[in-house]
N, C-alpha and C positions, 0 to 999 in steps of 0.2 A: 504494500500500500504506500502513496505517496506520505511523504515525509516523517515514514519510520526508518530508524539507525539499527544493523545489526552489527554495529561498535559499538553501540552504547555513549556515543557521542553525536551533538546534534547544535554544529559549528555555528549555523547562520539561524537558529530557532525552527529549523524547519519541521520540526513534529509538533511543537506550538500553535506555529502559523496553518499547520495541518488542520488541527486540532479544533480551530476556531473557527476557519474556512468551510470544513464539508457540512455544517447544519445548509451552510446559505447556497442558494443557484448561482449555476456559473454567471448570468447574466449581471446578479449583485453585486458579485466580487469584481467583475470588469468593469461595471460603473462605477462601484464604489471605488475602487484601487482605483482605477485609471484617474482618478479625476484627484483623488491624494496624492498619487506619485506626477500626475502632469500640475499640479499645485506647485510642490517642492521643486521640480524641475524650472519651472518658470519663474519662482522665488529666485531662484538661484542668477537667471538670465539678468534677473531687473537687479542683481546688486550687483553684477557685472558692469551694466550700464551706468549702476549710480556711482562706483569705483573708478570708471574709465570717463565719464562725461566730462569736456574740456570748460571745467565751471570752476576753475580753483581747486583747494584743497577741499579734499571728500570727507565728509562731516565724520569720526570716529564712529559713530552707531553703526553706518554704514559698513564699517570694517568687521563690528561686530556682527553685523545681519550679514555679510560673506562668510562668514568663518560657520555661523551656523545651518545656512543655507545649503553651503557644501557638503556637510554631513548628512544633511535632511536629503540631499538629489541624490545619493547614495543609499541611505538605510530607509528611508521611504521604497522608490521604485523595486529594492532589494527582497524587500517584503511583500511587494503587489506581484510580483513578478512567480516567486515562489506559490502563493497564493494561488496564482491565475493556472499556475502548473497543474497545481493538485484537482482543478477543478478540469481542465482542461483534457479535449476531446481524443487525443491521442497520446500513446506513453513519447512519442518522438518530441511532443508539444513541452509535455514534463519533463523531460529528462531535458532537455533545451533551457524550460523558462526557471527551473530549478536550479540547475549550476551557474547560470547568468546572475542571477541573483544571490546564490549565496556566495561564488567567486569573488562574485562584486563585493560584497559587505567585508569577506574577510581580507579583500586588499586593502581596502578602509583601513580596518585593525591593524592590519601587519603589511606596509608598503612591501616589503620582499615578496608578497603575494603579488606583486601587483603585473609579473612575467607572464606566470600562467595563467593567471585570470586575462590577459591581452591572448592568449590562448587557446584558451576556451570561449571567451565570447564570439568569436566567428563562428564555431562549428557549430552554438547553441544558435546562430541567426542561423544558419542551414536548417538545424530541427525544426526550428521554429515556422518554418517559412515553409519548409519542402511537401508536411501535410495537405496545406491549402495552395497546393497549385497543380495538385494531380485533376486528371482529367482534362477532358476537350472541348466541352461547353464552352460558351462565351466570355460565361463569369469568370472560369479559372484561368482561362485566356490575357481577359483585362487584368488579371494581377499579375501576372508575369513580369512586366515593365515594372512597377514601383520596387517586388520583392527581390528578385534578383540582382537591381543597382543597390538597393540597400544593404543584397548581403555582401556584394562585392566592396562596397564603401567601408563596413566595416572590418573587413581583412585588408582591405589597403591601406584603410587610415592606421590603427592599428598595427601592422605590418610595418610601417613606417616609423610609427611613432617609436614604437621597440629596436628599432635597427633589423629587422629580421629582411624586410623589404629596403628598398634605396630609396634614398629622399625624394625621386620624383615619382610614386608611390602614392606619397602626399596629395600631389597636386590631383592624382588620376582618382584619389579616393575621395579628394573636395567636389571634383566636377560628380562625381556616382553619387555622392551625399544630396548635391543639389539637383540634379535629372533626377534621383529617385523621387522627391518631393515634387516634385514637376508632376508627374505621372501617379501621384499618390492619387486624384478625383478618379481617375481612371477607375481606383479599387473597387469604389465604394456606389461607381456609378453617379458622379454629383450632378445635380441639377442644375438647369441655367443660370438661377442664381447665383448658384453658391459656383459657378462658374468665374458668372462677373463677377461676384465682389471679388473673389481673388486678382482676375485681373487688373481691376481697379486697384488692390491692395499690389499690384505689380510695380503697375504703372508709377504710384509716389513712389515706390522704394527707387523706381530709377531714374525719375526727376530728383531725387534727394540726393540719390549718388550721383548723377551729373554735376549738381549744383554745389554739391561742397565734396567731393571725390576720397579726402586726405581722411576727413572725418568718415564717410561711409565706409572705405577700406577696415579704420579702426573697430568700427564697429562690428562688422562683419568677420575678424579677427577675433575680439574678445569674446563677445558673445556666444560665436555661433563657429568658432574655430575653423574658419575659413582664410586660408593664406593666399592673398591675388587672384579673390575668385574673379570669372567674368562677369561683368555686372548683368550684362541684361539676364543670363543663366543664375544669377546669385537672384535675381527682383522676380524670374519665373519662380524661382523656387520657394519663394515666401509667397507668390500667388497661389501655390499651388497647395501650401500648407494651408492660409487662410480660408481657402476654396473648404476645404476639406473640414476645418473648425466650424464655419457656417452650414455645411451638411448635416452635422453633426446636430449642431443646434436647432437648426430650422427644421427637422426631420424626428425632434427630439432620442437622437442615440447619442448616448451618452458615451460610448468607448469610443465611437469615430471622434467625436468633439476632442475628447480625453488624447487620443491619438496623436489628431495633428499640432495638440496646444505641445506633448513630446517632442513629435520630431521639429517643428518650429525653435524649441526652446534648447533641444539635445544640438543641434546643428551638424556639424560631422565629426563624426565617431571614434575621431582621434586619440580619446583616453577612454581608459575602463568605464568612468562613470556616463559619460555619454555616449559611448558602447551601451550598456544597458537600458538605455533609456530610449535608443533607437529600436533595440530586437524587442523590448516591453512595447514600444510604439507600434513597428511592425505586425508584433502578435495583435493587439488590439484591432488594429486597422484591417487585418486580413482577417479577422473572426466576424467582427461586425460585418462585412461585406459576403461571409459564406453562412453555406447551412452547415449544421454539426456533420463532422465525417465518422464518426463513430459512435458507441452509445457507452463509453466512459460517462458521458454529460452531454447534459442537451440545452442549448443553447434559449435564450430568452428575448422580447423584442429590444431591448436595450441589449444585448451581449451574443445574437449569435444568428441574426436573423437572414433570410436568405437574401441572395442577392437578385 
């Protein structure tokens, strides 16, 4: 069963979180988690901004509200993600969203973790990803594009960051970070709306970066761990996330909303934590847009409905 130890040890609380998890539907724990770990994740974003904003000296709280923020995008998502395992419709989904999350937490603890968990998080975005793209249908068709850039993004970025990959790695894992977000509406099948406002949420980010370049680069760096992305490729790719959060909302599903507010706020996958945050993103994004594939658990209108 998910999240029992036959060591007698139970690293990241994962027989706990087990524990707490299977009274509730899968569908509760993907809105609920998803919307605590795309919380903390985004908490994290805005104290980036408010650290790096060309305003003077950045008010001390601000330092404080980083310092905890970065713990919370870690043992947050670490915990939703476990969670989402145990509930989740295939053991490849488990075994995937379970080491991504507890890897994650214990490189927290213990940075010498922090090799294998760059490691393991790729092979957990394969699990995670490779259930919901079988078959021929339409539906498993359109997920193709956003799952596969995403999981290449994170063994690039990743692969780089560690030196296991060469430094232009990097730049091919930034571009796959951002094309995957491009093609995220794709998943979910977005509506016209939720079309335009992304593009319209395109379009400012690249009149802003036209208009002050030095400053949007920065941004785009801190934030969203992007080095020299392309701009109009960097402005699709927050249309294409925004597209995805107005689905989300307007459609009242709460994992897609939860999703893209992740990958929007994760950016590219360059370290462990926002590794996590993209393959918890990913799972979300690609559950919400299928039907359950197995009968581990069956999916809910918020967590698992078809597409």
């Amino acid at each position: 069963m998910a999240g029992e130890s036959t060591h007698g040890t139970d690293p990241a609380g994962v027989r706990a979180v087990a524990e707490r998890v299977r009274p509730r539907t899968p569908g509760e724990v993907r809105a609920v988690g998803g919307t605590l770990a795309a919380a903390a994740v985004c908490l994290l974003a805005a104290a980036r901004i408010a650290l790096n904003a060309p305003l003077g000296q950045s008010p001390a709280a601000a330092q404080t509200v980083h310092v905890v923020a970065t713990a919370a995008a870690v043992v947050v998502p670490g915990a939703v993600a476990v969670a989402a395992g145990v509930v989740a419709d295939t053991d490849w989904e488990l075994v995937g969203l379970v080491a991504a999350g507890t890897f994650a937490v214990v490189a927290l603890a213990a940075p010498v973790a922090g090799v294998p968990a760059a490691g393991v998080l790729p092979v957990a975005a394969v699990l995670v990803a490779g259930p919901r793209l079988a078959g021929t249908e339409r539906a498993a068709i359109r997920r193709w594009p956003f799952a596969g850039l995403a999981v290449v993004a994170v063994a690039l970025s990743l692969g780089a960051s560690t030196g296991v990959l060469a430094a232009g790695a990097r730049s091919l894992g930034t571009t796959a970070a951002l094309v995957a977000l491009v093609a995220a509406p794709l998943s979910v099948a977005a509506s016209r709306r939720s079309l335009v406002v992304g593009a319209v949420a395109a379009a400012l980010v690249a009149a802003a970066a036209v208009a002050a370049p030095f400053v949007a680069g920065a941004a785009f760096l801190a934030v969203a761990a992007a080095v020299d992305p392309n701009v109009a490729v960097a402005a699709a790719a927050v249309g294409g996330g925004v597209a995805v959060v107005t689905e989300g909302l307007h459609r009242r599903r709460v994992p897609v909303a939860a999703s893209g507010s992740l990958l929007l706020a994760a950016g590219v996958p360059a370290t462990v934590p926002r590794a996590l945050a993209v393959v918890l993103g990913v799972h979300l994004l690609l559950v919400a847009g299928a039907p359950s594939t197995s009968g581990r658990a069956s999916g809910t209108a918020n967590g698992g409905e078809p597409a």
